[in-house]
One Martini backbone bead per residue (centre of mass of N, CA, C, O) as a GRO file, in nm:
protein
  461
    1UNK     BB    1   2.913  -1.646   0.315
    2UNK     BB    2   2.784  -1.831   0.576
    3UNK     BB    3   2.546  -2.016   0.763
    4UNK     BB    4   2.431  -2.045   0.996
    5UNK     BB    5   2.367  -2.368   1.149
    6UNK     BB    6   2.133  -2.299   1.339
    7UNK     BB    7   1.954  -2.228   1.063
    8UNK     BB    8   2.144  -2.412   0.864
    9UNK     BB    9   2.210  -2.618   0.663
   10UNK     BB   10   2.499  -2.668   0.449
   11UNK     BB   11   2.336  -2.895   0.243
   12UNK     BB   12   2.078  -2.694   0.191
   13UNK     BB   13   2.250  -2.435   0.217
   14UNK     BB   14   2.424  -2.171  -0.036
   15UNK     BB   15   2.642  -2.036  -0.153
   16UNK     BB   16   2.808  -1.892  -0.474
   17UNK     BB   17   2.835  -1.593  -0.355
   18UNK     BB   18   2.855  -1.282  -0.306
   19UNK     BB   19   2.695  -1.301  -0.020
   20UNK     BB   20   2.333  -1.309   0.085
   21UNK     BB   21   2.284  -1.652  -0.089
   22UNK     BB   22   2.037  -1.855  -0.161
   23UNK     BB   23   2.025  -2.192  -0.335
   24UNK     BB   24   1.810  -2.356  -0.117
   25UNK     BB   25   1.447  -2.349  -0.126
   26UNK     BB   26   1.222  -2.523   0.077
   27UNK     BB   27   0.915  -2.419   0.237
   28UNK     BB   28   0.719  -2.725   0.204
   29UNK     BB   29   0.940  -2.876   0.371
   30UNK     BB   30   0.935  -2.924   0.666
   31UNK     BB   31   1.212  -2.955   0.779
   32UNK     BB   32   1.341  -2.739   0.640
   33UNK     BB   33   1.120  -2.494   0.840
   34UNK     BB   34   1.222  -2.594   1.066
   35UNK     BB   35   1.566  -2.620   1.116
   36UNK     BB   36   1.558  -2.269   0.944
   37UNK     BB   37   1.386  -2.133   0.761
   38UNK     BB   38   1.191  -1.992   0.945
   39UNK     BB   39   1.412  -1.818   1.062
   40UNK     BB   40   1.466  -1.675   0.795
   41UNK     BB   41   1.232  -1.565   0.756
   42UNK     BB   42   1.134  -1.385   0.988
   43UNK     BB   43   1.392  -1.192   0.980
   44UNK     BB   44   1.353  -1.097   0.673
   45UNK     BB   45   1.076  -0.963   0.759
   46UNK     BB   46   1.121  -0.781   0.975
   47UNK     BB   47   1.309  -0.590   0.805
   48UNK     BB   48   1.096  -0.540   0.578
   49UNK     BB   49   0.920  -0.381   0.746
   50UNK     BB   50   1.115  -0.147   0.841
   51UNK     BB   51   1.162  -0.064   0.502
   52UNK     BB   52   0.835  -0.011   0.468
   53UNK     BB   53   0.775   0.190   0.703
   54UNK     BB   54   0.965   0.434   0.576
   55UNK     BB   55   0.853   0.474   0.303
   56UNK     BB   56   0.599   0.566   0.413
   57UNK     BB   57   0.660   0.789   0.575
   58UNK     BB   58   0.792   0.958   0.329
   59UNK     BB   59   0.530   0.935   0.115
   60UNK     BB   60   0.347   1.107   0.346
   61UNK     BB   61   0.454   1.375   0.453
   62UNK     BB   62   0.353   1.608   0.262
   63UNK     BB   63   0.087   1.630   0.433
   64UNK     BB   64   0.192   1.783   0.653
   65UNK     BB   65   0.350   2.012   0.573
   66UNK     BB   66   0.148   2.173   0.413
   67UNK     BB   67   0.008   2.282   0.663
   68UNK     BB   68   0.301   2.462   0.746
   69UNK     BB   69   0.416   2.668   0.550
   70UNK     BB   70   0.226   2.916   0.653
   71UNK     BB   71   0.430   2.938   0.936
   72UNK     BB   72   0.689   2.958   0.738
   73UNK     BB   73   0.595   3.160   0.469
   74UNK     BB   74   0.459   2.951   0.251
   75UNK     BB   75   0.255   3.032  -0.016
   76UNK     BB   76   0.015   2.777  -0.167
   77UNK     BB   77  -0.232   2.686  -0.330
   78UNK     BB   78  -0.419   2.499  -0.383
   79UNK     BB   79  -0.345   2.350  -0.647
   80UNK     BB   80  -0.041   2.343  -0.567
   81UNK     BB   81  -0.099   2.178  -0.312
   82UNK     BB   82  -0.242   1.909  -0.461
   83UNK     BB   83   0.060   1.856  -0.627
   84UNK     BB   84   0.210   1.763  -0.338
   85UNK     BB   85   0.021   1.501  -0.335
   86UNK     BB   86   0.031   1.354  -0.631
   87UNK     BB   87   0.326   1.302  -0.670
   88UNK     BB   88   0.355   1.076  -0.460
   89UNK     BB   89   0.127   0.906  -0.606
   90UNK     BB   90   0.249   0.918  -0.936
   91UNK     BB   91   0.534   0.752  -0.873
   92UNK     BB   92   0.456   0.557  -0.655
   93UNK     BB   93   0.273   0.372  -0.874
   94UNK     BB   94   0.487   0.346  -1.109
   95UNK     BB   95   0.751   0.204  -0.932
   96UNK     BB   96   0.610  -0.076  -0.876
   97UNK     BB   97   0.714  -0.223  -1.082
   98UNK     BB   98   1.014  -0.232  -1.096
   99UNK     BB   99   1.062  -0.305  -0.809
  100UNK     BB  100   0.933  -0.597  -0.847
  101UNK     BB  101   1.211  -0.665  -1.051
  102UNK     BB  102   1.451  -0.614  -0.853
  103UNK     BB  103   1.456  -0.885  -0.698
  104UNK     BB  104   1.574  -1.071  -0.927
  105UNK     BB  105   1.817  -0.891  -1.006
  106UNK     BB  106   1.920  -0.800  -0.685
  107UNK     BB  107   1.832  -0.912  -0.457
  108UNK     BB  108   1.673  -0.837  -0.159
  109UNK     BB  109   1.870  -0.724  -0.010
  110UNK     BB  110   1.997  -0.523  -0.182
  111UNK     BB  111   1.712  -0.365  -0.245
  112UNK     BB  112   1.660  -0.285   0.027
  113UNK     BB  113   1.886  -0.101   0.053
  114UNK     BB  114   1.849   0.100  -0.150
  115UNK     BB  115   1.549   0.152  -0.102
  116UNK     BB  116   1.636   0.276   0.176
  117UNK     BB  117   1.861   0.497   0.056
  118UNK     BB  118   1.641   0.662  -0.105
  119UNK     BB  119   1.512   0.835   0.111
  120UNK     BB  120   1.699   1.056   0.171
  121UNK     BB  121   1.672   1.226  -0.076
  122UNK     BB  122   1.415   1.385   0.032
  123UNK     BB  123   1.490   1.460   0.321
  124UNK     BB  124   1.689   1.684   0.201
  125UNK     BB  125   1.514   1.837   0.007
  126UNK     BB  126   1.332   1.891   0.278
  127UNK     BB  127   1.517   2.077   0.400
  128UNK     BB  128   1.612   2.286   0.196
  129UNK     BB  129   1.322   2.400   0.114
  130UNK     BB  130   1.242   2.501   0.368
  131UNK     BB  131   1.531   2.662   0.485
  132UNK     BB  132   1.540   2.838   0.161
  133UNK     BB  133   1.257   2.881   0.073
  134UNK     BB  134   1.204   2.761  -0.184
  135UNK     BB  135   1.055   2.718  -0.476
  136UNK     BB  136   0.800   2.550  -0.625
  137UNK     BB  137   0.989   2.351  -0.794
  138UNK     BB  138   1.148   2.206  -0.573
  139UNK     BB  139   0.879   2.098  -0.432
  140UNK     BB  140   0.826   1.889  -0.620
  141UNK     BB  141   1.106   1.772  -0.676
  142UNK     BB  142   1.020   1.615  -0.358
  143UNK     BB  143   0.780   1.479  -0.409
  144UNK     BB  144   0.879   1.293  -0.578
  145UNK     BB  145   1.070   1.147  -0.423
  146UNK     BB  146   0.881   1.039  -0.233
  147UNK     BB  147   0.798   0.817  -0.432
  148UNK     BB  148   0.984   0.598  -0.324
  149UNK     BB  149   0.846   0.489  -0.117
  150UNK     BB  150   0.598   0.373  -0.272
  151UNK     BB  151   0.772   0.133  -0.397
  152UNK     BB  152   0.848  -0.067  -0.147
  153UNK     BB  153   0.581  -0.255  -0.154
  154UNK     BB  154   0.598  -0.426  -0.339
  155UNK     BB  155   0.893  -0.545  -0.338
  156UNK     BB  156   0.861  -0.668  -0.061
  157UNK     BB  157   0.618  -0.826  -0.140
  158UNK     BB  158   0.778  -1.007  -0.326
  159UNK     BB  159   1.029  -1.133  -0.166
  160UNK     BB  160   0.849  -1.239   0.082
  161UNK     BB  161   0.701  -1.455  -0.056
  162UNK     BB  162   0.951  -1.663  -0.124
  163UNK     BB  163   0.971  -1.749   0.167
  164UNK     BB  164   0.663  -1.876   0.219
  165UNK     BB  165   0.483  -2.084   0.267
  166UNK     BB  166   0.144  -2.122   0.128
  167UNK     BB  167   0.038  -2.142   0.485
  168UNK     BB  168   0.211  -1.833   0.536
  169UNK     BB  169   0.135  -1.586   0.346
  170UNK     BB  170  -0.111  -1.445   0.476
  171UNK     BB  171   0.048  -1.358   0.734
  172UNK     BB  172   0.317  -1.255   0.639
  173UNK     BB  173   0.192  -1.011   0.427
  174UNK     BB  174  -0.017  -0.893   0.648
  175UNK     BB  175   0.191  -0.788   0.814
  176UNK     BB  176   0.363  -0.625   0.583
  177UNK     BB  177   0.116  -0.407   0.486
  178UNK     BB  178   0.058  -0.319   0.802
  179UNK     BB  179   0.376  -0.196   0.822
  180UNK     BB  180   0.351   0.006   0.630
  181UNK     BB  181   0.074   0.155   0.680
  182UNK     BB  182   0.177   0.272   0.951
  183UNK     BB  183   0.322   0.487   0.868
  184UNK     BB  184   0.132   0.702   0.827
  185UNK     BB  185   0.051   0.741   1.084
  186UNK     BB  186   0.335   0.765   1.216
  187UNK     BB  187   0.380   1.051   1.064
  188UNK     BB  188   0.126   1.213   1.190
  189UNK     BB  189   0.182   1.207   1.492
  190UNK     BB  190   0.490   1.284   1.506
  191UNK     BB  191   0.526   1.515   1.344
  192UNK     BB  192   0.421   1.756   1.452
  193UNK     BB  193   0.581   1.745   1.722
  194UNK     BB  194   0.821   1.787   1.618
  195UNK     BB  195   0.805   2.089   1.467
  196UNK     BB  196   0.713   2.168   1.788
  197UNK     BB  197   1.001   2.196   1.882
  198UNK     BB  198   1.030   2.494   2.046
  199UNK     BB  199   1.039   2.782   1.864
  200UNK     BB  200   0.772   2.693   1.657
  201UNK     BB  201   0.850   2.616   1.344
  202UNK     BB  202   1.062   2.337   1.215
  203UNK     BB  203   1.037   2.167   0.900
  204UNK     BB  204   1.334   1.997   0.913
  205UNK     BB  205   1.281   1.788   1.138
  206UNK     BB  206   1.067   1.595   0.896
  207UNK     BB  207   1.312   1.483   0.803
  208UNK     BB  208   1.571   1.428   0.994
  209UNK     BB  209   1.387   1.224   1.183
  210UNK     BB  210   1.470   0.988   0.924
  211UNK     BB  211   1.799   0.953   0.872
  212UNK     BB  212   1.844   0.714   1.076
  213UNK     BB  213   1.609   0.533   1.062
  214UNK     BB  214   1.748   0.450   0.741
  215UNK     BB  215   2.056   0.376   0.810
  216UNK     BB  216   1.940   0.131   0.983
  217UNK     BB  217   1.748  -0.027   0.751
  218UNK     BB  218   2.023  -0.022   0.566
  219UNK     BB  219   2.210  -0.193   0.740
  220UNK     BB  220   1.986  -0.438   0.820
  221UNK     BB  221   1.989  -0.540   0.530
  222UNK     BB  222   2.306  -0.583   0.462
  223UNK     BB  223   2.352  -0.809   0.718
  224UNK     BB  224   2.076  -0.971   0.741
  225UNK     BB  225   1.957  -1.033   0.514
  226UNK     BB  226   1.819  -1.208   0.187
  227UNK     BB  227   1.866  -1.421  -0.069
  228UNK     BB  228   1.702  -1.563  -0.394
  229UNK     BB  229   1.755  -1.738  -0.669
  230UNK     BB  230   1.449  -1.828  -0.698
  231UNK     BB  231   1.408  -1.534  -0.743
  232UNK     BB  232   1.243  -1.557  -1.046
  233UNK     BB  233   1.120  -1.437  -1.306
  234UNK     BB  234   0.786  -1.473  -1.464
  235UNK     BB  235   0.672  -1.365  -1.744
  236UNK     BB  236   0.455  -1.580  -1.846
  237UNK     BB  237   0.251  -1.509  -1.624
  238UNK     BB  238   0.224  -1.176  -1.667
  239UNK     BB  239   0.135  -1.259  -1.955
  240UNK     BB  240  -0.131  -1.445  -1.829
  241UNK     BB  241  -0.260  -1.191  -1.656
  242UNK     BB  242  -0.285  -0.964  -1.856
  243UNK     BB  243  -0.519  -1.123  -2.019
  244UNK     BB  244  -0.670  -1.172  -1.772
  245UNK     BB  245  -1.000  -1.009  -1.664
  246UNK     BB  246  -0.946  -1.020  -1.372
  247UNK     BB  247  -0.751  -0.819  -1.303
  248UNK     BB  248  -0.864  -0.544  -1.390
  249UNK     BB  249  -1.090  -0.563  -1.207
  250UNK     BB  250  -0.951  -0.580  -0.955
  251UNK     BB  251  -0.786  -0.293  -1.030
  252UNK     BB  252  -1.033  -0.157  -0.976
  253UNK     BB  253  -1.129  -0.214  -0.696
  254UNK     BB  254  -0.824  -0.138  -0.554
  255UNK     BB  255  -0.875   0.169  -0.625
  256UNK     BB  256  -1.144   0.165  -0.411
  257UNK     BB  257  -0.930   0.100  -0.150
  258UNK     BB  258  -0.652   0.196  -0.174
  259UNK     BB  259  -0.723   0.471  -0.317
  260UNK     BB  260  -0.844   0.549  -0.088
  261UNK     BB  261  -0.660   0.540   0.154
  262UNK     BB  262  -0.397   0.698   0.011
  263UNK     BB  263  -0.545   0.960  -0.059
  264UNK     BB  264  -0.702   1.040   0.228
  265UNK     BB  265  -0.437   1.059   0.372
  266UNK     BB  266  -0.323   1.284   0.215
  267UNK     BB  267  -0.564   1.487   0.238
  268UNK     BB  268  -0.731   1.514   0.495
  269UNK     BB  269  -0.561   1.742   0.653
  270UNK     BB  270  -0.633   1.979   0.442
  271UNK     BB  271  -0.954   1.920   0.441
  272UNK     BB  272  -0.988   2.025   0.713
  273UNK     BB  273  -0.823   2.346   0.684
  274UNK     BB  274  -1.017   2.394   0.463
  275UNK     BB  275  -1.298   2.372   0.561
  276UNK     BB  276  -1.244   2.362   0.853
  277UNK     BB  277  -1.136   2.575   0.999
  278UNK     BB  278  -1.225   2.612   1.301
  279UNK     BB  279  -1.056   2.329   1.308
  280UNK     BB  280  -0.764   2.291   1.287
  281UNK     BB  281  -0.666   2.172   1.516
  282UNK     BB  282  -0.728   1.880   1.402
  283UNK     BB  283  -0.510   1.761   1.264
  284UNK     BB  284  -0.383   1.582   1.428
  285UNK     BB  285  -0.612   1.356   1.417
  286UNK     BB  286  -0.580   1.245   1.114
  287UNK     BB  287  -0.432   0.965   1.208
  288UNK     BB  288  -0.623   0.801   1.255
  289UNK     BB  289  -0.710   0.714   0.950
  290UNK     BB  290  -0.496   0.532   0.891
  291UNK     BB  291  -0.462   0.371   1.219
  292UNK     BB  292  -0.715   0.184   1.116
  293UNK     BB  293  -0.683   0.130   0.828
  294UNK     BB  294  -0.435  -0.042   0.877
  295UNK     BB  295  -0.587  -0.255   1.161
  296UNK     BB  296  -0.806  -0.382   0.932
  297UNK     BB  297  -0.690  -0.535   0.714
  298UNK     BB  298  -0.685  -0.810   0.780
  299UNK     BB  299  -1.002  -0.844   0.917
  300UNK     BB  300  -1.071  -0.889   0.610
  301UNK     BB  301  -0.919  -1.142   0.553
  302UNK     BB  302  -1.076  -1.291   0.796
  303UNK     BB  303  -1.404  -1.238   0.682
  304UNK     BB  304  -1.288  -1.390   0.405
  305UNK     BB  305  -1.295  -1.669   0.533
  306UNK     BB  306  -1.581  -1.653   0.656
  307UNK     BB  307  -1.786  -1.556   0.436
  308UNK     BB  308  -1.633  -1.398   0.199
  309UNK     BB  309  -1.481  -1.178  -0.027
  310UNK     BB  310  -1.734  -1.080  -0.173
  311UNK     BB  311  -1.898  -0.986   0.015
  312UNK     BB  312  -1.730  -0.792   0.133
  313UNK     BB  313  -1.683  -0.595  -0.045
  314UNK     BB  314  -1.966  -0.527  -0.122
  315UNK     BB  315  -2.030  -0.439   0.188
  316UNK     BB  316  -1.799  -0.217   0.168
  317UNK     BB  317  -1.877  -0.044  -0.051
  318UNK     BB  318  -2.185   0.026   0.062
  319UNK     BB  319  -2.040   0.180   0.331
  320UNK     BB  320  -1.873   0.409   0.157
  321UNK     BB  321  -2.122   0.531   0.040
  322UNK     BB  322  -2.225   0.608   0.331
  323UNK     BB  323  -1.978   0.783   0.398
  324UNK     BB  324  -1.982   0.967   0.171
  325UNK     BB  325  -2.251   1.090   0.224
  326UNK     BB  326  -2.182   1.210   0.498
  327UNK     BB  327  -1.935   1.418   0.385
  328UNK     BB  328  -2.196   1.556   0.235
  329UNK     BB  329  -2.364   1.625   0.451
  330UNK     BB  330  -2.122   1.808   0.625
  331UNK     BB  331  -2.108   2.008   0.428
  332UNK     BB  332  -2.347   2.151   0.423
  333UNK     BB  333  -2.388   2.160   0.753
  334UNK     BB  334  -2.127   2.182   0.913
  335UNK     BB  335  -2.038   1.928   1.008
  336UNK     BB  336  -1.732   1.803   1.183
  337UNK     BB  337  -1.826   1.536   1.315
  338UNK     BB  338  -1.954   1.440   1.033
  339UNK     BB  339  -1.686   1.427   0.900
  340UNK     BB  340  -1.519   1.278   1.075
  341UNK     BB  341  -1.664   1.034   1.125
  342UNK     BB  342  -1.701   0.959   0.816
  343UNK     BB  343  -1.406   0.895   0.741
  344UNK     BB  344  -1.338   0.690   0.981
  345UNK     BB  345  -1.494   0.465   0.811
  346UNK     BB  346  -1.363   0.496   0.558
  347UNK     BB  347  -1.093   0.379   0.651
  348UNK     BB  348  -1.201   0.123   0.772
  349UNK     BB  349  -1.305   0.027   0.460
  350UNK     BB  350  -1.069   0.004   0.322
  351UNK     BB  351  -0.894  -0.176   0.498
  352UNK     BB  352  -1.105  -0.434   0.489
  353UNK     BB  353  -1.103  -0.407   0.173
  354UNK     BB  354  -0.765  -0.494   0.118
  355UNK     BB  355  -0.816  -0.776   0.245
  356UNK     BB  356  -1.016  -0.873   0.054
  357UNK     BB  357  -0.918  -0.812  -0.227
  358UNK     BB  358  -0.674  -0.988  -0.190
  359UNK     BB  359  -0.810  -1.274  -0.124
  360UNK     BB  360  -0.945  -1.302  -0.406
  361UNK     BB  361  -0.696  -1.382  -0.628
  362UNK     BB  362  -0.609  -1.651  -0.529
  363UNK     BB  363  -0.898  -1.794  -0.576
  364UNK     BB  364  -0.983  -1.694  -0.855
  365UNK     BB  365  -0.754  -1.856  -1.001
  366UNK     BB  366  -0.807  -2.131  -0.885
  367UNK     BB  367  -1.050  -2.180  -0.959
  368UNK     BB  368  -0.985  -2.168  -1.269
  369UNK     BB  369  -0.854  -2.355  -1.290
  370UNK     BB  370  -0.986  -2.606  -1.200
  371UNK     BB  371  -1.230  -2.582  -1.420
  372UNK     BB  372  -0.996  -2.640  -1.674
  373UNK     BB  373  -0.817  -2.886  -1.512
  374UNK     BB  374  -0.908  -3.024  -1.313
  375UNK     BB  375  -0.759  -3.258  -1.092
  376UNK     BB  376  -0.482  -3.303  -1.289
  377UNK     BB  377  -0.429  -3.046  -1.291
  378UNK     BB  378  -0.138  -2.889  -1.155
  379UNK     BB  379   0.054  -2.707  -1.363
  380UNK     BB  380  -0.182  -2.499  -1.365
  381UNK     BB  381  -0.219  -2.448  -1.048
  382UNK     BB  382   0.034  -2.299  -1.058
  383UNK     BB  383   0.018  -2.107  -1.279
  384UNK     BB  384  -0.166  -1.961  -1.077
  385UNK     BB  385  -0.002  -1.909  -0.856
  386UNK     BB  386   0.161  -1.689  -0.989
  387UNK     BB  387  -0.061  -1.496  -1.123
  388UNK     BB  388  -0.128  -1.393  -0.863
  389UNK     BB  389   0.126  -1.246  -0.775
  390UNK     BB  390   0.115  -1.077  -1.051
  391UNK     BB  391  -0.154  -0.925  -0.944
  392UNK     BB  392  -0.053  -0.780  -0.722
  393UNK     BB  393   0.143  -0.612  -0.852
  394UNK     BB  394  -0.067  -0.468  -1.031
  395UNK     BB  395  -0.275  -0.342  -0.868
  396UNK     BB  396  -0.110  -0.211  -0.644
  397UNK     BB  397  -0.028  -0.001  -0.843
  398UNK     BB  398  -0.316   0.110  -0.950
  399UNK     BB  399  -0.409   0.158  -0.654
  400UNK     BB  400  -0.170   0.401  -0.618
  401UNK     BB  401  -0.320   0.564  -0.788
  402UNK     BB  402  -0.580   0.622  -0.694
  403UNK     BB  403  -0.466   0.838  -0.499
  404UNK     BB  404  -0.440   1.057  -0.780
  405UNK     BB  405  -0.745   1.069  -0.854
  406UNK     BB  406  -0.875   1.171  -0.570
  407UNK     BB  407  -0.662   1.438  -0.578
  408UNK     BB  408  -0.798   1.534  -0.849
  409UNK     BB  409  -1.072   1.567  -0.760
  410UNK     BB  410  -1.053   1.760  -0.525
  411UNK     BB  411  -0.877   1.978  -0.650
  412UNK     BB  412  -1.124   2.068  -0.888
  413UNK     BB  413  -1.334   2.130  -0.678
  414UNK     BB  414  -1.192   2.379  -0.504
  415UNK     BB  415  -1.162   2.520  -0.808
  416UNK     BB  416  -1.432   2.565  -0.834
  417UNK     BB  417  -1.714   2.781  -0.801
  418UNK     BB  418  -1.784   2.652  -0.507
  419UNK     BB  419  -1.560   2.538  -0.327
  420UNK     BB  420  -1.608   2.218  -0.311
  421UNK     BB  421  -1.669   1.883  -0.258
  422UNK     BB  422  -1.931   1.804  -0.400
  423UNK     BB  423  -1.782   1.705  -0.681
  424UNK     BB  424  -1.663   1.517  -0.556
  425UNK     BB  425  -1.811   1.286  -0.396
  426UNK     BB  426  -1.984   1.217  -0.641
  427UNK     BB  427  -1.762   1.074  -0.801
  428UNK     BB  428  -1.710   0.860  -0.567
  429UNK     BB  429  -1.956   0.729  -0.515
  430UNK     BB  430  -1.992   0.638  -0.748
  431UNK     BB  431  -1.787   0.427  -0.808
  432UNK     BB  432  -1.891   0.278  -0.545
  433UNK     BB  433  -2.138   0.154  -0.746
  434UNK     BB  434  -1.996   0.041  -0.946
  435UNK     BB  435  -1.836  -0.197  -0.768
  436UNK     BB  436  -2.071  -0.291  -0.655
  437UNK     BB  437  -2.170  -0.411  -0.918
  438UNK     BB  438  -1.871  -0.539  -1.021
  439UNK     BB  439  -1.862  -0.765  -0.814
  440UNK     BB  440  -2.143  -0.899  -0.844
  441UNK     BB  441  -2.138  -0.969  -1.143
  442UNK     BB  442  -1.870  -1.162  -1.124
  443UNK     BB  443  -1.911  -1.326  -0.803
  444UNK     BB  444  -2.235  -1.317  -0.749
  445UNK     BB  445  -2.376  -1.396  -0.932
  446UNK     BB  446  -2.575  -1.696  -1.039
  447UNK     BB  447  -2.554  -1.700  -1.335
  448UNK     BB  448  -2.261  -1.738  -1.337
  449UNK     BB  449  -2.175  -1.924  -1.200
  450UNK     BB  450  -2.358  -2.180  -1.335
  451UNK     BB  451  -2.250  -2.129  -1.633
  452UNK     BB  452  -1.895  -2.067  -1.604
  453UNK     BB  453  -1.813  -2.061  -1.240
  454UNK     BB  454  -1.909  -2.139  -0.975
  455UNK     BB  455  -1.657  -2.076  -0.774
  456UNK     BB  456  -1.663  -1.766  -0.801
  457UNK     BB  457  -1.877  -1.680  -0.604
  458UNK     BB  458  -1.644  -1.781  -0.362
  459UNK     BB  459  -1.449  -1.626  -0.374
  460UNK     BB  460  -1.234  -1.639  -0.047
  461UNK     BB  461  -1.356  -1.850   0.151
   0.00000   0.00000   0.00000
């Protein structure tokens, strides 16, 4: 197959194999991005976006699900019930690794097609599940599997980092990150909804709805997207990465932002259901904590740009930390507006901290490039840039981790003797004070800055 014309010269793109393969990319070259890459990058993007939000959509079902279980008969325990929302993000967490390395062996195009029709399987366990009222062990089976979902954020946003040159590379992500992250709003919303047509609830429904539009984003991924043979594995940064302590920080940080955002996802239809039964009914309004936190996401990296990434993550930080405070204080007191008020800040404070916090780290790696090579180290501040991407998908699988972090704190809490959110509040609380601690002491404390890195004070800017 060969390029459209006006997308591509033929001179510029060319195919060397079956399939739409492009052996020639070059997107920071003006002219060539403006003749037909700009236009083929985009499209590319769009589609991937399509797959993305497809992959979330089904990776955060069971949080709806779960709470509709015992309207057609299906009754499981709190830790039962917790372990069909830990699965799908200790599945999805693990697979991200592997996902971001099939974009290289297996070409854009063709892994998201896979991945996109990866999504089928878990969608028919859950319709036989339900439908045939199966044991405990075939539901975790399905959850298990919904965490397919949750690997297509890796894959996607590595395939899509190499269409964009350097100074579009973080509109480009960050509305692909944005579209992905809306899924699960769009999940919390319209799955009740579908579920409640007709007479009673019928939870097959919360599958089916789901295999028109996978069949059309794997038939779109596989007719429109491309491969770039650019695209290719770079072993040496990815171990240049895992030595380098910037790495872990920033991962231990995004377990505090991405892993509070996918974990209270998962839980919160739950945690309103359990703790405020008398509130039942408000399960529906869940999707918002999503929807929020989806479309803040950005806002982060905005006010990275003109703050610095470094102080807004910590005064994000701070700020969860009185969220969660908030929502100490409404389980004592039954307050459902301060329970649900403080959820919803902490989800706009996840948001905006998965911004920040990605914001800083190619940053902090050019920052420390530049300390160590001087103006003349050209080849040093490119390896910090591949290093800077190898991070970005270690992080991210880590952040997906800390979501089932979340989910077993939850667990372990309402199943304690007091059968109360009260001791997992308290351990995260913890948690976002040390996160408090650790941006400052690394990226803003003063003495740090002059005696070693100075630039890193302000990494994000």
């Amino acid at each position: 197959m060969t390029v459209v014309a006006e997308e591509q010269h033929a001179d510029d793109t060319k195919r060397s194999r079956n399939g739409r393969w492009i052996d020639h990319w070059e997107p920071e070259d003006p002219e060539f991005w403006e003749r037909g890459g700009k236009r083929t990058a985009w499209r590319n993007l769009g589609f991937s976006i399509l797959a993305e939000h497809l992959g979330f959509n089904v990776w955060i079902l069971m949080s709806i699900v779960v709470v509709s279980l015992g309207d057609v008969g299906i009754d499981f325990g709190v830790g039962q019930t917790f372990w069909l929302l830990i699965l799908p993000n200790l599945v999805g967490s693990a697979l991200r690794v592997p996902y971001t390395f099939a974009i290289p062996k297996l070409g854009g195009r063709a892994w998201t097609t896979i991945s996109a029709s990866l999504l089928l399987i878990p969608c028919v366990l859950l319709a036989i599940a339900v439908t045939a009222q199966a044991p405990y062990w075939f539901f975790l089976l399905t959850a298990a599997a919904m965490g397919f979902g949750g690997g297509n954020f890796s894959s996607s946003m590595a395939n899509i980092s190499f269409f964009f040159p350097e100074g579009k590379k973080g509109l480009a992500l960050g509305l692909n990150a944005a579209g992905g992250n809306l899924g699960v709003a769009v999940t919390q919303l319209f799955v009740p909804v579908v579920i409640s047509i007709g007479t009673g609830i019928t939870l097959a429904y919360a599958a089916l709805m789901w295999m028109p539009m996978i069949v059309l984003a794997a038939s779109c991924s596989w007719f429109f997207m491309d491969s770039l043979t650019s695209a290719k594995p770079d072993g040496r940064s990815y171990r240049l990465a895992m030595a380098n302590k910037h790495t872990w920080i920033m991962s231990f940080l995004y377990i505090g932002t991405f892993g509070s955002f996918i974990g209270f996802s998962f839980a919160f239809p739950s945690l309103i259901k359990i703790s405020f039964v008398e509130f039942e009914g408000f399960v529906a309004l869940a999707f918002l904590g999503a929807l929020i936190g989806s479309v803040t996401r950005p806002l982060g990296g905005w006010l990275s740009d003109r703050v610095g990434g470094a102080r807004i993550t910590l005064l994000n930080f701070v700020g969860m930390a009185i969220g969660t405070v908030g929502v100490l204080i409404s389980v004592g007191t039954r307050s459902f507006v301060l329970f649900f008020g403080s959820f919803i800040l902490l989800f706009v404070l996840t948001g905006i901290g998965n911004g920040s916090t990605y914001r800083m780290i190619p940053m902090i790696f050019s920052a420390e490039a530049r300390r160590r090579a001087g103006a003349a180290g050209e080849e040093v501040i490119r390896s910090a840039k591949r290093q800077a991407g190898a991070v970005v998908g270690v992080a991210g699988a880590i952040g997906a981790f800390g979501g089932v972090l979340v989910n077993l704190v939850f667990k372990f809490s309402l199943q304690g003797e007091d059968r109360s959110l009260t001791s997992a509040l308290i351990a995260i609380l913890a948690y976002y004070a040390v996160c408090v601690a650790t941006t400052w002491w690394f990226y803003l404390r003063r003495s740090f800055a002059v005696e070693r890195a100075p630039s890193l004070a302000y990494a994000g800017v």
